[in-house]
N, C-alpha and C positions, 0 to 999 in steps of 0.2 A: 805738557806744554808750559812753559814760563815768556811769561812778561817783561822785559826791559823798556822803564822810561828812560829814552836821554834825553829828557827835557830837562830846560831850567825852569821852575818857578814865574810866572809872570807876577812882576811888583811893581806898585807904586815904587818911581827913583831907583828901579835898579840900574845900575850901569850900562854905558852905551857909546858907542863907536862916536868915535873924537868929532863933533859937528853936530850930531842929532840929537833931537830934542831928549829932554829925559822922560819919560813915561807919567801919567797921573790916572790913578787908580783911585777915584774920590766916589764917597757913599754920596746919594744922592735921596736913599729913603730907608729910615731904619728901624726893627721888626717893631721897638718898646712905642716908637710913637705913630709910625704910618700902616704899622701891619705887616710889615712885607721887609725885606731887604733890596737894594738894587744900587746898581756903581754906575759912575758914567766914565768912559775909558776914552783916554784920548793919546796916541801914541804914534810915531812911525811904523814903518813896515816893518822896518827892518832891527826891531828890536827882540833881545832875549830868542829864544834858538827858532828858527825864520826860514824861509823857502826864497832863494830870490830865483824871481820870472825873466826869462829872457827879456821884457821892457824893462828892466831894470837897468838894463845897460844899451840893450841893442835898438837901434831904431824901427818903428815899423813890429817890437818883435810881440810875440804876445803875453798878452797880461793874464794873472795867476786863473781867475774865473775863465778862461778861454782853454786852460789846458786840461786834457783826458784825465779823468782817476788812475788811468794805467801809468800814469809817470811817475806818481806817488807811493808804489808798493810794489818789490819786486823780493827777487834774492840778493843778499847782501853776502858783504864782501871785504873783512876788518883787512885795514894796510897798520902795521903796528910803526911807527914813527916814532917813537920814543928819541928824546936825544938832539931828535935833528933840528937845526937852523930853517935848513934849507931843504925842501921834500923834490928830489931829484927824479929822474926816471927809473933808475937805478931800485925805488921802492918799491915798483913790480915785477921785479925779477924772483922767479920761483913762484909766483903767485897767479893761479890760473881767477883769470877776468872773463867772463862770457859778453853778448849783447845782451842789453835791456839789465844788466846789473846795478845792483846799487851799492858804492864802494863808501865806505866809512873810514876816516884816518884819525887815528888813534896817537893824540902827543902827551895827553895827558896835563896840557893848557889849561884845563877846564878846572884846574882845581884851585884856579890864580882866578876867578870869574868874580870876584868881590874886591881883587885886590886890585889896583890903580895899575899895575902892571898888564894887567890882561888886555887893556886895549892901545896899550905903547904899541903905536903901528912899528916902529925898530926894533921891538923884542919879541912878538909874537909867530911861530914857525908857518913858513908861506910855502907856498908849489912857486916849480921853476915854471917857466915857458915849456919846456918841453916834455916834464909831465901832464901839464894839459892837454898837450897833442895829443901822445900817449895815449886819455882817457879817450881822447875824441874819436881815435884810432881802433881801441877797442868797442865803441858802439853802446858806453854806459850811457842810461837815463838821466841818473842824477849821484852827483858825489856830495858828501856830508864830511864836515869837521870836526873840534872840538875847541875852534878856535874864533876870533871874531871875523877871520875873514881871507881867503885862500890867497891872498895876494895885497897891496897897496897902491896906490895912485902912481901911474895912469892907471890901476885895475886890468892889464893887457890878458891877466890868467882868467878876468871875469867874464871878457869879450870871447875869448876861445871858447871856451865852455857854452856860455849863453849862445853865442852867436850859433854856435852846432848843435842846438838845444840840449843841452845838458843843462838840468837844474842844479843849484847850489843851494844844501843846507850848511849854515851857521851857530854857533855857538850851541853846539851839542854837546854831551856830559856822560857820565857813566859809561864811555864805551871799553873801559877795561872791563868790565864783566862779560864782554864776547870773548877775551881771549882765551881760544882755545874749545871757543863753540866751533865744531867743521861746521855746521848748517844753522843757517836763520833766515828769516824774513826780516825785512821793514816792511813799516808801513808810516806815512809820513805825508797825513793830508793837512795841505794849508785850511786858512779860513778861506771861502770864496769871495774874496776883495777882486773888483774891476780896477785892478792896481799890478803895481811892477814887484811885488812880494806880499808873502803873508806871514802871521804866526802858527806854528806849528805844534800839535802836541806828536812828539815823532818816537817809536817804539819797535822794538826788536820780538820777534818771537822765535823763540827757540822750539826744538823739539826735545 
């Protein structure tokens, strides 16, 4: 059995989707003089690699503490996207998707996640419309990226997904090292925030 983190690192100021606040990660008590270590964290949801909940976008939809553990780990399912602008339907073709799957898209974004480029909403690689159908079609849980965000404003690919409950993970890392795993799990539990997403530490297990 092997372990894969695609997480990013949670840091003080690390980078974040054009509008949201930027992260602070501040000691609050430190070992030399109070005994003990301890930080006070103050951040949005939807910072560094995240879970977003159907309230996230949809009205009415439910927030991250309301949803089963079962949405959070299932079989997963690398789409290798390399290359592409634009992630069409056309990226499931030849690639068998079951229900209750958990699909990973693989561009290789993630290696720009420091650089001022990685959350240029104009240059970062997005799903069309109709690959979200697509997903909703085949009866996935939740789909995961390596990017900041499957889509941009109006967010129409956030709505499809969420609105059909399909979860979306964000700005995930390492998934070149599934290529060419046939078989893995994730497992990919938020924190339980009564909120419209959380942070994740989200992981591949191979056999």
């Amino acid at each position: 059995m092997r372990l894969i983190d695609l997480s990013h690192s949670f840091k003080e100021n690390m980078p974040t989707y054009p509008g949201d606040p930027n992260p602070e990660l501040t000691p609050i008590a430190r070992l030399h003089s109070e005994g003990y270590n301890d930080h006070l964290l103050k951040t949005g949801m939807h910072v560094g690699t995240h879970v977003d909940a159907p309230f996230h976008m949809i009205e009415n939809g439910k927030r991250m503490s309301e949803l089963p553990l079962e949405k959070f780990t299932g079989n997963g399912v690398l789409l290798d996207a390399r290359g592409r602008k634009e992630m069409g339907a056309e990226l499931l073709h030849g690639t068998k998707i079951h229900a209750e799957d958990i699909v990973l898209v693989y561009t290789g974004w993630d290696k720009k996640f420091n650089e001022k480029e990685y959350f240029d909403v104009e240059a970062f690689p997005k799903f069309s419309e109709e690959l979200a159908r697509e997903l909703v079609k085949a009866k996935i849980k939740l789909v995961g990226m390596d990017t900041a965000s499957p889509d941009r404003e109006p967010f129409n690919v956030h709505k499809i997904l969420l609105g059909n409950g399909i979860l979306i993970m964000e700005n995930l890392c390492n998934l070149d090292a599934l290529l060419g795993v046939k078989k893995f799990e994730v497992m990919a539990f938020p924190v339980k925030f009564y909120a419209d997403g959380g942070m994740a530490r989200v992981v591949a297990k191979t056999e």
